[in-house]
PDB file of the backbone (N, CA, C, O) and the ligand in Angstrom, with CONECT records:
HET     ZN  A 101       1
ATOM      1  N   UNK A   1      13.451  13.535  -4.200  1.00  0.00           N
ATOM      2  CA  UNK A   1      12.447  14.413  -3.594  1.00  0.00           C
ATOM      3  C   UNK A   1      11.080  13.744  -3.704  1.00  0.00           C
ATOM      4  O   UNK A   1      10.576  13.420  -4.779  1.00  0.00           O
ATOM      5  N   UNK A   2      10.617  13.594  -2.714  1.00  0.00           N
ATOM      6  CA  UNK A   2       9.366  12.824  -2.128  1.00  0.00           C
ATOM      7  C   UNK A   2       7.886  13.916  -1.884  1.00  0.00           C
ATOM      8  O   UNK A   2       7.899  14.556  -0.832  1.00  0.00           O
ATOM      9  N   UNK A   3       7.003  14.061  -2.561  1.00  0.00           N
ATOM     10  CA  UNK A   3       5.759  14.772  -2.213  1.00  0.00           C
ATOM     11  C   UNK A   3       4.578  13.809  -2.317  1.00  0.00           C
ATOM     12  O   UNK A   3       4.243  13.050  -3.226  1.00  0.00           O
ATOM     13  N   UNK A   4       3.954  14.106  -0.912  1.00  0.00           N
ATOM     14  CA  UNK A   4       2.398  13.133  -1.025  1.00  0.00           C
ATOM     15  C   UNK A   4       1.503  14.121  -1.290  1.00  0.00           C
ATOM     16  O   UNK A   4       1.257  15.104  -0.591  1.00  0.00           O
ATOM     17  N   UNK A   5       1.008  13.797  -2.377  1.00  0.00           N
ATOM     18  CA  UNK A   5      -0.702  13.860  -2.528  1.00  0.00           C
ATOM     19  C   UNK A   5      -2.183  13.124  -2.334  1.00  0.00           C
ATOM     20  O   UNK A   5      -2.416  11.917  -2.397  1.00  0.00           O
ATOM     21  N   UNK A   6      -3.004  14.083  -2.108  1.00  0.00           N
ATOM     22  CA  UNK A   6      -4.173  13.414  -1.584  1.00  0.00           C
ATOM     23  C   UNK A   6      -4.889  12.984  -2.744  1.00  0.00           C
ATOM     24  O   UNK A   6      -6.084  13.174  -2.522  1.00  0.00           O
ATOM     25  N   UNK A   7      -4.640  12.292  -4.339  1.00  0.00           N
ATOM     26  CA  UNK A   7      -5.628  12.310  -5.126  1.00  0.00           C
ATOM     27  C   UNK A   7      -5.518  13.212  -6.043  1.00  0.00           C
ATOM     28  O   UNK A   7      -4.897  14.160  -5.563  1.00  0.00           O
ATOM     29  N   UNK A   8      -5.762  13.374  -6.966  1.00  0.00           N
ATOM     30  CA  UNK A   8      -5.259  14.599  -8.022  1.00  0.00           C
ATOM     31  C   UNK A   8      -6.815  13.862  -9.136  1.00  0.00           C
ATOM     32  O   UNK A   8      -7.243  12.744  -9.421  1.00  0.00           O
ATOM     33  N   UNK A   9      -7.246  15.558  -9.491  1.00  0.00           N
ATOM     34  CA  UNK A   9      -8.624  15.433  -9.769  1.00  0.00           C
ATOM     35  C   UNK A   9      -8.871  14.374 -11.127  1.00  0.00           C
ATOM     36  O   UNK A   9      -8.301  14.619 -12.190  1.00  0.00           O
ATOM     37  N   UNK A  10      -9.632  13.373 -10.996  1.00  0.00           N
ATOM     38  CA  UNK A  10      -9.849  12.810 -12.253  1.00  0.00           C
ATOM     39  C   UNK A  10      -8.899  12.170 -12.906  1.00  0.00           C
ATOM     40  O   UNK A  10      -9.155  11.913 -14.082  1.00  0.00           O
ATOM     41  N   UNK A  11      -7.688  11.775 -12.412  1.00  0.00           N
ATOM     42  CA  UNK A  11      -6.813  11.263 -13.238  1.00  0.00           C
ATOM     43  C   UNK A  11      -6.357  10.394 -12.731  1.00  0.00           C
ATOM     44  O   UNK A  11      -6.022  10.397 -11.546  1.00  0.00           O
ATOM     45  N   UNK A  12      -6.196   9.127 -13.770  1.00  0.00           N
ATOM     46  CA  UNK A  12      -5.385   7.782 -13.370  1.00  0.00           C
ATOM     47  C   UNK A  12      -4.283   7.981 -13.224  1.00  0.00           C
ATOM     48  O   UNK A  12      -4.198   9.088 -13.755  1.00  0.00           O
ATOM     49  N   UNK A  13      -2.824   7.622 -12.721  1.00  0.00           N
ATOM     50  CA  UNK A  13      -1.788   7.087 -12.878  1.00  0.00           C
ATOM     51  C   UNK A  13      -1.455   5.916 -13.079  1.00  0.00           C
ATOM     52  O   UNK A  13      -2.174   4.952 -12.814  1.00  0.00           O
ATOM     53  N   UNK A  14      -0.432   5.859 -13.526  1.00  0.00           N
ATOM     54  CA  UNK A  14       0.351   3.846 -13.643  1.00  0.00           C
ATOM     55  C   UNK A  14       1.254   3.888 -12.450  1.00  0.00           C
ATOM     56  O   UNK A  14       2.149   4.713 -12.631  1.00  0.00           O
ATOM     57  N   UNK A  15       1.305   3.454 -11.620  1.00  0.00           N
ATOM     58  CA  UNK A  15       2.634   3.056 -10.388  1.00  0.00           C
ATOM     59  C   UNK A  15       3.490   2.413 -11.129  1.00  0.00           C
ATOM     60  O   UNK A  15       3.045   1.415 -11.695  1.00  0.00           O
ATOM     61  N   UNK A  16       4.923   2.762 -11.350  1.00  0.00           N
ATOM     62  CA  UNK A  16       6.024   2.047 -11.793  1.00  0.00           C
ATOM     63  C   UNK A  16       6.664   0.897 -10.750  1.00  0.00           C
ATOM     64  O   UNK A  16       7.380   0.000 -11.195  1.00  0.00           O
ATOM     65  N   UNK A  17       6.448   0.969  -9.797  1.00  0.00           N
ATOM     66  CA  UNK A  17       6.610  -0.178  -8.647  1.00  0.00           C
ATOM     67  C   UNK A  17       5.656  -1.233  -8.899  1.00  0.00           C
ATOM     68  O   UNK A  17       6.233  -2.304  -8.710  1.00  0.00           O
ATOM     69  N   UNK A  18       4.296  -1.432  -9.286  1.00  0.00           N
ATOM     70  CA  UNK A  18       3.745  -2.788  -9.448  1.00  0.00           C
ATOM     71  C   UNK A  18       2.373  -2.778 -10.888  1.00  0.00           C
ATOM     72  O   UNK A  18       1.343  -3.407 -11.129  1.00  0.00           O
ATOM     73  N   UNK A  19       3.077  -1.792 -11.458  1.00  0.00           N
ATOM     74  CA  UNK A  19       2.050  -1.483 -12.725  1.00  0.00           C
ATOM     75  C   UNK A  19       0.812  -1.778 -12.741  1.00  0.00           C
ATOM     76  O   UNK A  19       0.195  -2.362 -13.631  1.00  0.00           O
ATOM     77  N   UNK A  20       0.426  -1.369 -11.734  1.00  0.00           N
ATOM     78  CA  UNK A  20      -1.174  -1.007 -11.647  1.00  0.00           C
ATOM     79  C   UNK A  20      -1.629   0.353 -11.305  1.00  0.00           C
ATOM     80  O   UNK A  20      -0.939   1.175 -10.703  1.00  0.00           O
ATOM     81  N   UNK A  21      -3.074   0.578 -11.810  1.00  0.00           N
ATOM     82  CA  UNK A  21      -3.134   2.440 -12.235  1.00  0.00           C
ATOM     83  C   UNK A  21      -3.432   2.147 -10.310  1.00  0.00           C
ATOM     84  O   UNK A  21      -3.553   1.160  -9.584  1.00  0.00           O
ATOM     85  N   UNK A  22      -3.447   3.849 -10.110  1.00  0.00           N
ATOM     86  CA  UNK A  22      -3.591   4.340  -9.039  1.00  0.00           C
ATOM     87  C   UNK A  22      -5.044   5.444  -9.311  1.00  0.00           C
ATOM     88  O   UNK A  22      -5.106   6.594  -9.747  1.00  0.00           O
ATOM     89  N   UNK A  23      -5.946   4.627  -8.903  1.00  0.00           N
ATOM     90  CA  UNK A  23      -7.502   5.479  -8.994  1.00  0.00           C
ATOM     91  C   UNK A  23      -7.256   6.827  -8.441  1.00  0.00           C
ATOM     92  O   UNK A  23      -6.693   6.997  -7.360  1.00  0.00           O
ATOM     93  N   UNK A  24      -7.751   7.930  -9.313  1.00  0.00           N
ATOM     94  CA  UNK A  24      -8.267   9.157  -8.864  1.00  0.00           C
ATOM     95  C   UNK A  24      -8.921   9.257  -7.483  1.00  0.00           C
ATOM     96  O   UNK A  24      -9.910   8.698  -7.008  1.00  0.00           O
ATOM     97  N   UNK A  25      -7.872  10.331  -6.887  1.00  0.00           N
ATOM     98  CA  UNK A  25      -8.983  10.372  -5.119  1.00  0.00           C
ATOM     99  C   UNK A  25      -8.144   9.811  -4.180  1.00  0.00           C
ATOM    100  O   UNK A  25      -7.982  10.150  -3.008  1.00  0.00           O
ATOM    101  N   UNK A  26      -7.507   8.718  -4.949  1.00  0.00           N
ATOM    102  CA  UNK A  26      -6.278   7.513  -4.193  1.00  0.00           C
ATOM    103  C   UNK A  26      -5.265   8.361  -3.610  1.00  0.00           C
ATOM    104  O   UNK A  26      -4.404   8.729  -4.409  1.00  0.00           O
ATOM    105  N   UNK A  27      -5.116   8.887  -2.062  1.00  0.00           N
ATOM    106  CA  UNK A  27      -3.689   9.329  -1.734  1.00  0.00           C
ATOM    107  C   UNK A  27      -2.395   8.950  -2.198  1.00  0.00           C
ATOM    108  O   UNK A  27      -2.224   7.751  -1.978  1.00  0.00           O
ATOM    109  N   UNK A  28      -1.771   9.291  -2.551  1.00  0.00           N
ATOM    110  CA  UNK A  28      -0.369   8.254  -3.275  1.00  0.00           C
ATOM    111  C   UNK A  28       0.795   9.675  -2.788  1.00  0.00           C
ATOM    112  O   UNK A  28       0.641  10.560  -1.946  1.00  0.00           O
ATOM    113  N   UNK A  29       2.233   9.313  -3.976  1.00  0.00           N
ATOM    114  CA  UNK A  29       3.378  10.245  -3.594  1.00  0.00           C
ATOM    115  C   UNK A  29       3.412  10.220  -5.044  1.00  0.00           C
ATOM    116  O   UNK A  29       3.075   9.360  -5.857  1.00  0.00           O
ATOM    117  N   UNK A  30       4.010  11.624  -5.187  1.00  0.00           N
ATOM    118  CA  UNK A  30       4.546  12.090  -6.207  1.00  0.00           C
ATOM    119  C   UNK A  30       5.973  12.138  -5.744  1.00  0.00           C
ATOM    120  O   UNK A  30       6.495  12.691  -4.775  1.00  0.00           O
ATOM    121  N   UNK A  31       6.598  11.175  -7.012  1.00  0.00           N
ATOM    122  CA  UNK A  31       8.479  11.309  -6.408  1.00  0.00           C
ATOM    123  C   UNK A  31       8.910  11.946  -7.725  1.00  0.00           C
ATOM    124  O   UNK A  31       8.746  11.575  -8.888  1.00  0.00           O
ATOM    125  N   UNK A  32       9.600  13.173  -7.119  1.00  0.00           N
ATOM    126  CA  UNK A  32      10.717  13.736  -8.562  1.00  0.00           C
ATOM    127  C   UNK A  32      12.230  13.451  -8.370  1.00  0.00           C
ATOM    128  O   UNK A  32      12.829  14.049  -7.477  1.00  0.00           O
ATOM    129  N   UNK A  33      12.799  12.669  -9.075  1.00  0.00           N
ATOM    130  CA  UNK A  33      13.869  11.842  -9.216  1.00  0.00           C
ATOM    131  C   UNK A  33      14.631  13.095 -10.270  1.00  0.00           C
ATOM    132  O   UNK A  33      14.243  13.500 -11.366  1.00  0.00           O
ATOM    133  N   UNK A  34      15.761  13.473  -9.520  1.00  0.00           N
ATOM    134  CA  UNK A  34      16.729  14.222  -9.996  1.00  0.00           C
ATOM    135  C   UNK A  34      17.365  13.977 -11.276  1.00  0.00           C
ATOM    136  O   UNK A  34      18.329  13.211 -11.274  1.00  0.00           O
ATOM    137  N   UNK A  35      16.905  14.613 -12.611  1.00  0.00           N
ATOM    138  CA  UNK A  35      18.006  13.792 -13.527  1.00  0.00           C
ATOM    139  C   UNK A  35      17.254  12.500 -14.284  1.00  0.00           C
ATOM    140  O   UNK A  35      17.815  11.667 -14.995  1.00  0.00           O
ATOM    141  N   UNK A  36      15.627  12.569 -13.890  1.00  0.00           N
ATOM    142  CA  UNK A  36      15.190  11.606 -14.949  1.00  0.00           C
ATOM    143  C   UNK A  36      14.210  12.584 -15.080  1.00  0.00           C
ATOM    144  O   UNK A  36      13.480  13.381 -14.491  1.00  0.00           O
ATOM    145  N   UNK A  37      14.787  11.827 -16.836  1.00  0.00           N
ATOM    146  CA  UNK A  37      14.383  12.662 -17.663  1.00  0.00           C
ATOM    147  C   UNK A  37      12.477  12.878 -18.142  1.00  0.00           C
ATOM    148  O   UNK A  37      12.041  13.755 -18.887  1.00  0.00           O
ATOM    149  N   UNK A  38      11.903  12.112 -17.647  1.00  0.00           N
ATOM    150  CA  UNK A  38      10.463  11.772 -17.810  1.00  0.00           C
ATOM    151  C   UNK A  38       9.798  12.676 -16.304  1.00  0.00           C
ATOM    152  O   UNK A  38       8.595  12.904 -16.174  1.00  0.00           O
ATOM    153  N   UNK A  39      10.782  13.066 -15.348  1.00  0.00           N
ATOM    154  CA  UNK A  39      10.186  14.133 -14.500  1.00  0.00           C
ATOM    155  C   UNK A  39       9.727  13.483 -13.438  1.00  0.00           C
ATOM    156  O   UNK A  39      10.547  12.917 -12.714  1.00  0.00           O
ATOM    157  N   UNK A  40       8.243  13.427 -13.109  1.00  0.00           N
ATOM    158  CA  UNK A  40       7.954  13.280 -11.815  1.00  0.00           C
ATOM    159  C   UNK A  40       7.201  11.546 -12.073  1.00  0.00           C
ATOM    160  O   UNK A  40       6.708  11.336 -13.181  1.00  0.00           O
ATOM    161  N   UNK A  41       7.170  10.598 -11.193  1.00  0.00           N
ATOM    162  CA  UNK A  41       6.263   9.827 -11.029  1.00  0.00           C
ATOM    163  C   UNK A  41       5.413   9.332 -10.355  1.00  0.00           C
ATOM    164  O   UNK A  41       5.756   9.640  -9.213  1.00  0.00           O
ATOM    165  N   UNK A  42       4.108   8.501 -10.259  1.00  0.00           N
ATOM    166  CA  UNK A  42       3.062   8.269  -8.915  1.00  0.00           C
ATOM    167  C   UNK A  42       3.536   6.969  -8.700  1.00  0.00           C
ATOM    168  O   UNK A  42       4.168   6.185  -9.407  1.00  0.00           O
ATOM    169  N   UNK A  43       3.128   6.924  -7.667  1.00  0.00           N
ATOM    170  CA  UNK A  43       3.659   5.816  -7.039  1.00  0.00           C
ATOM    171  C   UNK A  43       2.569   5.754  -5.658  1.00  0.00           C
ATOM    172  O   UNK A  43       2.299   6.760  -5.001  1.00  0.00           O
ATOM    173  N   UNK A  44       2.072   4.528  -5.397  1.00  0.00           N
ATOM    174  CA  UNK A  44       1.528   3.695  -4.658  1.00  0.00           C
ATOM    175  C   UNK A  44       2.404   4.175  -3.316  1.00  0.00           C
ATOM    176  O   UNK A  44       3.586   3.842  -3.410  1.00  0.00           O
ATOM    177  N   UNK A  45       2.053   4.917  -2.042  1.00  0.00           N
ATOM    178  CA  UNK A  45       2.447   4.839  -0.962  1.00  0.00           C
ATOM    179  C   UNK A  45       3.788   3.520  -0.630  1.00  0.00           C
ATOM    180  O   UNK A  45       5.009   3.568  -0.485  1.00  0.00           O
ATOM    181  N   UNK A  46       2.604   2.268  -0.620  1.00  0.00           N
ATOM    182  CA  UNK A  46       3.304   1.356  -0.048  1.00  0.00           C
ATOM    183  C   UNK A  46       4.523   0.940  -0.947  1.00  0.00           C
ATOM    184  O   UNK A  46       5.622   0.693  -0.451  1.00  0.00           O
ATOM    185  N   UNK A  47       4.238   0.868  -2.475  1.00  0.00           N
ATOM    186  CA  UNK A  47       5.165   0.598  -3.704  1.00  0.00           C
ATOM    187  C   UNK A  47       6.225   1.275  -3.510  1.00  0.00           C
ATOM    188  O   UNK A  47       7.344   0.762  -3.471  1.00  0.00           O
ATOM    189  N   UNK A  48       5.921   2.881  -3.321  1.00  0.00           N
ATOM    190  CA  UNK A  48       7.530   3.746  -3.084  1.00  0.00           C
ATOM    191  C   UNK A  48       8.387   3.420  -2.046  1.00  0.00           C
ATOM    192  O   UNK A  48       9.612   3.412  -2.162  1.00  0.00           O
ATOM    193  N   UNK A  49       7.559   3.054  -0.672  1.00  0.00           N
ATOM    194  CA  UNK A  49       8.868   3.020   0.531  1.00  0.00           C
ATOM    195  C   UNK A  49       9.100   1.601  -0.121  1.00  0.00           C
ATOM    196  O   UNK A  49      10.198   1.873  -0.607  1.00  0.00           O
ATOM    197  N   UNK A  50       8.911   0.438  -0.452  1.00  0.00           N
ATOM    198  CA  UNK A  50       9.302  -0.867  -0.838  1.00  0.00           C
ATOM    199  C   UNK A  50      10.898  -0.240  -1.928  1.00  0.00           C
ATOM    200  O   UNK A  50      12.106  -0.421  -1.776  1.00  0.00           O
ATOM    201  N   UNK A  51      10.129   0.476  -2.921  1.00  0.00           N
ATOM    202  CA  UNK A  51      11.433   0.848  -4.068  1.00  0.00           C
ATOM    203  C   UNK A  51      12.898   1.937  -3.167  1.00  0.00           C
ATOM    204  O   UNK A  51      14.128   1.905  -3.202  1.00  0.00           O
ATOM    205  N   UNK A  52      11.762   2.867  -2.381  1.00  0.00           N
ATOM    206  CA  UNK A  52      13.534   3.556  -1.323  1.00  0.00           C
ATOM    207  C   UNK A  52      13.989   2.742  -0.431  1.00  0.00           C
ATOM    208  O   UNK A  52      14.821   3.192   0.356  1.00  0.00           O
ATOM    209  N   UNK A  53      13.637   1.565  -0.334  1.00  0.00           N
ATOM    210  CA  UNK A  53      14.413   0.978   0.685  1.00  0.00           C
ATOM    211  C   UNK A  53      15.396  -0.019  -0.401  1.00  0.00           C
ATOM    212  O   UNK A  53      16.580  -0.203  -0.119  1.00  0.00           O
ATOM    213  N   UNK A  54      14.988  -0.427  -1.238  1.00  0.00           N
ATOM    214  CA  UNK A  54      15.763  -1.390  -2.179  1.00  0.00           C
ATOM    215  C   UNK A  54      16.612   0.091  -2.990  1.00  0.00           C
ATOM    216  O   UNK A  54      17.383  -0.248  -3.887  1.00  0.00           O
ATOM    217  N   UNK A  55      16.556   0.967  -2.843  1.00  0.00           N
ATOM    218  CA  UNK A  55      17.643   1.866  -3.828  1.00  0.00           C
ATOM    219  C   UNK A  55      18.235   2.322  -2.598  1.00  0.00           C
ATOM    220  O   UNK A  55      18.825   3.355  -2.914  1.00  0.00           O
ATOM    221  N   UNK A  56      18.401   2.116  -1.359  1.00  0.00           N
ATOM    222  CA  UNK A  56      19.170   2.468  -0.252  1.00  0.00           C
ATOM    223  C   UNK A  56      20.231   1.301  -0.253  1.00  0.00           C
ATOM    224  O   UNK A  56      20.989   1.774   0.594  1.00  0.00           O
ATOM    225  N   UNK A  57      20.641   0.454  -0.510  1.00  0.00           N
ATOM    226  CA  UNK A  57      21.171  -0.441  -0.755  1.00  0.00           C
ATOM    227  C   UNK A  57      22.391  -0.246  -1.726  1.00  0.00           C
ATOM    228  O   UNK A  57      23.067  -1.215  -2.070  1.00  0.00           O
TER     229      UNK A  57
HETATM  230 ZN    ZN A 101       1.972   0.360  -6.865  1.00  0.00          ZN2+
END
């Protein structure tokens, strides 16, 4: 399950696709991965479709 956000107030994220934070304000996706256990993660627009296309495989 795939949700984009526009920025979420004041807060960094880490992108697990290329471990660099994702600046506050930064549109990105919030992906909630069924069954992991750490819940939801941010992810870099471009970083996530790169990672669903390599887990389509
Ligand atoms: Zn990234």
């Amino acid at each position: 399950m795939v949700r984009a956000v526009t920025g979420e107030r004041g807060k960094a994220y880490r992108c697990p696709g290329c471990q660099q934070l994702i600046h506050p304000g930064i549109p990105h996706l919030v992906v909630i991965i069924e069954g992991d256990v750490e819940g939801r993660r941010h992810w870099h627009t471009p970083c996530w479709k790169r990672e669903a296309a390599r887990r389509q495989r």
